[in-house]
C-alpha atoms as a printed R data frame, in Angstrom:
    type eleno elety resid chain resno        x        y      z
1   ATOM     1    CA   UNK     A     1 -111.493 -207.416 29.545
2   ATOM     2    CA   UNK     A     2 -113.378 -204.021 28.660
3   ATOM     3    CA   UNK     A     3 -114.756 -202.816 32.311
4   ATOM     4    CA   UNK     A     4 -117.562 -201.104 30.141
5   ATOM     5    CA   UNK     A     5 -119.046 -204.290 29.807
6   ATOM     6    CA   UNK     A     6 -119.551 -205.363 33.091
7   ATOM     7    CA   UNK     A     7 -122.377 -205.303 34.608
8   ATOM     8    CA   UNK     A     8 -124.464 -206.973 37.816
9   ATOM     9    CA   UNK     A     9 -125.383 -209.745 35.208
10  ATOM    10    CA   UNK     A    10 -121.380 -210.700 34.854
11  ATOM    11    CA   UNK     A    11 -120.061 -213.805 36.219
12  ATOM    12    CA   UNK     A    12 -117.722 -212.984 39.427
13  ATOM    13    CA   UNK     A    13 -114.662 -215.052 37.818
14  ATOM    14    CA   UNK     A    14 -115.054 -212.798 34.767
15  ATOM    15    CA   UNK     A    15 -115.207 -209.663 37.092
16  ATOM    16    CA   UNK     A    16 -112.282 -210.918 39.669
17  ATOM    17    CA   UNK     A    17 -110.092 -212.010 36.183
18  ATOM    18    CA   UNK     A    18 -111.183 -208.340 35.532
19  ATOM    19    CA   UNK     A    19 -110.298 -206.702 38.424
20  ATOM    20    CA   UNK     A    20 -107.094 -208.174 39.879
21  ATOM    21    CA   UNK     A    21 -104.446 -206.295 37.703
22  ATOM    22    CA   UNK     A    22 -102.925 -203.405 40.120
23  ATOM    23    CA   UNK     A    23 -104.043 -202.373 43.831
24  ATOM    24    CA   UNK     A    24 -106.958 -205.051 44.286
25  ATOM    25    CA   UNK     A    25 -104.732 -207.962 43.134
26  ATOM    26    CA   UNK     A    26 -101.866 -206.473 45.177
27  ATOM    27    CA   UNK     A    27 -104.047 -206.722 48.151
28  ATOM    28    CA   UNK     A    28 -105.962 -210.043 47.809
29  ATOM    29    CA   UNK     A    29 -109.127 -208.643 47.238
30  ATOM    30    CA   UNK     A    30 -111.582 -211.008 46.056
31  ATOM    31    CA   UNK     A    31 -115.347 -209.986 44.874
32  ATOM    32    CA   UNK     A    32 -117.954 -212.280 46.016
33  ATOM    33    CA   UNK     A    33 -121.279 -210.788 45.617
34  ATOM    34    CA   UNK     A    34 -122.896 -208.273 43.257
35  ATOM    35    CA   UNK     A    35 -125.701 -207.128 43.117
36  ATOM    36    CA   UNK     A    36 -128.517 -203.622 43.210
37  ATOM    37    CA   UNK     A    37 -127.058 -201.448 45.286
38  ATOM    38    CA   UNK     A    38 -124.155 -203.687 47.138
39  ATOM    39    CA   UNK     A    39 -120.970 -205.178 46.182
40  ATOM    40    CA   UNK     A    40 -119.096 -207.969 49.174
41  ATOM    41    CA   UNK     A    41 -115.678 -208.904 48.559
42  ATOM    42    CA   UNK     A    42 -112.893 -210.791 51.174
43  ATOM    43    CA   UNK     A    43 -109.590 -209.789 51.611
44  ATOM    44    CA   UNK     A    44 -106.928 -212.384 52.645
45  ATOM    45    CA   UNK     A    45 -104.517 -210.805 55.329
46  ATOM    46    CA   UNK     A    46 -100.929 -211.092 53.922
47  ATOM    47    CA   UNK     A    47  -97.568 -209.139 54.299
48  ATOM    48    CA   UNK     A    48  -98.848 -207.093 51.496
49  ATOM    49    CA   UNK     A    49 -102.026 -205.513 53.388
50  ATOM    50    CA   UNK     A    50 -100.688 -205.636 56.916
51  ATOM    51    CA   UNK     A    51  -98.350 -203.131 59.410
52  ATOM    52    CA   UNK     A    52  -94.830 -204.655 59.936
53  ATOM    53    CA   UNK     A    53  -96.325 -205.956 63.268
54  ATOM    54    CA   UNK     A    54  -98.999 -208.720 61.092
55  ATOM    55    CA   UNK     A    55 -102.044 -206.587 61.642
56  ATOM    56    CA   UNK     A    56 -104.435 -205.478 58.644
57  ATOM    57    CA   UNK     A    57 -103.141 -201.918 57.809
58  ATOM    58    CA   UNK     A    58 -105.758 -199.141 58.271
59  ATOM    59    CA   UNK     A    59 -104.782 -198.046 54.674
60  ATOM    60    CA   UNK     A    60 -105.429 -201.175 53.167
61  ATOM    61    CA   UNK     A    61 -109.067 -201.376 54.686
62  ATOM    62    CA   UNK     A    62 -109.502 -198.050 52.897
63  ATOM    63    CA   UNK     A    63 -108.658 -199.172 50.337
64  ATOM    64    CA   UNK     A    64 -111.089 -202.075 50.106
65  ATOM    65    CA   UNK     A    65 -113.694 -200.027 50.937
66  ATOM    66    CA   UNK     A    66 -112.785 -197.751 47.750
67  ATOM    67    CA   UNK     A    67 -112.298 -200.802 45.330
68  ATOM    68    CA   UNK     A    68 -115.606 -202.924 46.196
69  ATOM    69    CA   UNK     A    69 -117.566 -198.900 46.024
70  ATOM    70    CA   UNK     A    70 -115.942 -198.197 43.120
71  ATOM    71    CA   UNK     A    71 -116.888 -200.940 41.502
72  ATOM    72    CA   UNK     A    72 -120.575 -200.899 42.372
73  ATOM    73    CA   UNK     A    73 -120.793 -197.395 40.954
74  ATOM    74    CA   UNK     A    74 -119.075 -199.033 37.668
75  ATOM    75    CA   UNK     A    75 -122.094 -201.359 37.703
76  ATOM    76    CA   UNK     A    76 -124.915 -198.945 38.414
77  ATOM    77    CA   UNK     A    77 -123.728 -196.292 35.218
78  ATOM    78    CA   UNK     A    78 -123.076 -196.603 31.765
79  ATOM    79    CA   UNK     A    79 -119.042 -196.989 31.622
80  ATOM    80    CA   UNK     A    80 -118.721 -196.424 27.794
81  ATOM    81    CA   UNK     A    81 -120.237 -192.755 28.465
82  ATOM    82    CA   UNK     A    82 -119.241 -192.436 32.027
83  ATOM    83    CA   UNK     A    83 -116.071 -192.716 34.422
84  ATOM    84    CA   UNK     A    84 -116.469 -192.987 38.204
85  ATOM    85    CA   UNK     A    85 -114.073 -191.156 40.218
86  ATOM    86    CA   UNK     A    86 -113.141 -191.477 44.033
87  ATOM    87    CA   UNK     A    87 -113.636 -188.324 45.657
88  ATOM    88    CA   UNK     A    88 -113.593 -189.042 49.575
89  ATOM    89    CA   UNK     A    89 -113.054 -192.036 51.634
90  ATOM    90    CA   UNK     A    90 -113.844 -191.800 55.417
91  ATOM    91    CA   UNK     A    91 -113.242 -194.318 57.882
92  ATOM    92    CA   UNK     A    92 -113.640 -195.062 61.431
93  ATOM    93    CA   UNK     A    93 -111.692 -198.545 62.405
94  ATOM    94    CA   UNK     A    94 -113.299 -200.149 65.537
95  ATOM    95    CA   UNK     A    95 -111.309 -203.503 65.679
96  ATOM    96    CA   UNK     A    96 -107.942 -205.103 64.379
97  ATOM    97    CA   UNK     A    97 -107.473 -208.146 62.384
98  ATOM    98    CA   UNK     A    98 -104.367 -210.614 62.547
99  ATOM    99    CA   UNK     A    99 -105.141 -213.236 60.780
100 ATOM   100    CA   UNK     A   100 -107.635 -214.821 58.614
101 ATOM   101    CA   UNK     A   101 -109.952 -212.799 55.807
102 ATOM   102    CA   UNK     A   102 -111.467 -209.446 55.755
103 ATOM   103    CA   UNK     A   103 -115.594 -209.511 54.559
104 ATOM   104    CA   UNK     A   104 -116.909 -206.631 53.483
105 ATOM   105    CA   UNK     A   105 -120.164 -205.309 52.363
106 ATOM   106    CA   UNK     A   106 -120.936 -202.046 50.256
107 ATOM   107    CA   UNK     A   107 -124.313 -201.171 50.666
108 ATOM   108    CA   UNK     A   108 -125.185 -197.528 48.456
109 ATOM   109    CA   UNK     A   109 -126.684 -194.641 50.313
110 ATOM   110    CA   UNK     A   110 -127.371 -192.179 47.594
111 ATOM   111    CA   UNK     A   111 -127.413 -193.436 43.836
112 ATOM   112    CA   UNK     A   112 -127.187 -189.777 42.621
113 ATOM   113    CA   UNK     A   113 -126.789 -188.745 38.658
114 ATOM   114    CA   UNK     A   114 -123.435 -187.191 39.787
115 ATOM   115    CA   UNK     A   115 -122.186 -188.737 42.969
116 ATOM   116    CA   UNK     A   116 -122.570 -192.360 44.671
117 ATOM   117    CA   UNK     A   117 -122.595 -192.485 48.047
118 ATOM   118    CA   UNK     A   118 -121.533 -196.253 49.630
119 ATOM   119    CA   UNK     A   119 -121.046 -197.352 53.571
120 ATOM   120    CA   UNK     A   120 -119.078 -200.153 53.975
121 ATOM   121    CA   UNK     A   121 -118.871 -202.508 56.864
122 ATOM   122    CA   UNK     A   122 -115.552 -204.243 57.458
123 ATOM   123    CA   UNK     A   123 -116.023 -207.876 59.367
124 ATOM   124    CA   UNK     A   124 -113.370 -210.485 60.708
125 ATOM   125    CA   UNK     A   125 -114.323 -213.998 59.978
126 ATOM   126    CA   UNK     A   126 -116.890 -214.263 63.053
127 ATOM   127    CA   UNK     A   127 -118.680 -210.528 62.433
128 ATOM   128    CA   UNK     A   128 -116.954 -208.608 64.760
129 ATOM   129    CA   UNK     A   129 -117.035 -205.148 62.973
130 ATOM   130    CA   UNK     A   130 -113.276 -203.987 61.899
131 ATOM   131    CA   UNK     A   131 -113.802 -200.997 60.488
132 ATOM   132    CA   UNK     A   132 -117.135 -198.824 58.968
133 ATOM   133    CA   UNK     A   133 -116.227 -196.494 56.045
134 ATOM   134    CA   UNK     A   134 -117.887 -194.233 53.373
135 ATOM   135    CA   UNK     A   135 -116.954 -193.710 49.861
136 ATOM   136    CA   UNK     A   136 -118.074 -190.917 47.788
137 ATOM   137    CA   UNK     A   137 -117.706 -191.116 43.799
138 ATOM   138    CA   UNK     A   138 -118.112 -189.083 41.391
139 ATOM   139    CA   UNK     A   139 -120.032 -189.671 38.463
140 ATOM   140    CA   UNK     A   140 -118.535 -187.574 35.159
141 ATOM   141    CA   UNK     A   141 -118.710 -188.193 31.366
142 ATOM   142    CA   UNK     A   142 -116.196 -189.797 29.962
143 ATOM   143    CA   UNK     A   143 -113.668 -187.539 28.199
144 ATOM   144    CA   UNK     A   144 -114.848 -184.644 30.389
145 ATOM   145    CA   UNK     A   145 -112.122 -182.658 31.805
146 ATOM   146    CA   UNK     A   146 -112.014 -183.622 35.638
């Protein structure tokens, strides 16, 4: 599927078909909500996203952060003249998970012309917060040297 045609309007099995070639399928990142502004997705712990001791790598939270972010700043700009860029991902994890599904919600902060900013909330299955990042994109046109 073209990502340029996605948009908040898109059915989530046509944006998960979409989206699960590379890192997010790797990880077992699932979107589940999409909508102005905020973007919630699961994550099923598996060997793939967890330490060698079964707990959800740090890394891997990052990196759900950055994919369900990333993908609400796809949503919120015009992809066929734009690209949206990851340019910092900050994260402060409060909790561990070991077994069961990641929840996340990506809520945006500042819906700039050039940069996105998103805070995401990482939950366990009963709300206890996991982890709280931020994700800042960049917002260039497409083609533009970067």
């Amino acid at each position: 599927m073209d990502l340029s045609l996605l948009n908040n309007s898109t059915p989530l099995e046509l944006i998960n078909q979409a989206t699960q070639n590379g890192l997010i399928g790797s990880l077992g990142i699932e979107i589940t909500k999409v909508g102005e502004g905020t973007v919630e997705g699961t994550m099923l712990l598996s060997e793939k996203n967890c330490r060698p001791d079964g707990i959800l790598h740090g890394g891997a939270n990052l990196a759900f952060a950055e994919s369900l972010a990333g993908l609400g700043s796809m949503l919120m700009v015009d992809m066929k003249n734009f690209d949206v860029l990851g340019i910092q991902v900050n994260g402060s994890h409060t909790s561990s998970l070991r077994q069961g599904k990641a929840y996340a919600v990506a809520n945006i902060l500042h819906p700039g012309n050039q940069t996105h900013i998103w805070n995401v909330d990482v939950r366990n299955e009963g709300g206890r917060l996991i982890s709280t990042i931020r994700v800042t994109n960049m917002i260039v046109k497409r083609n533009d040297k970067y």
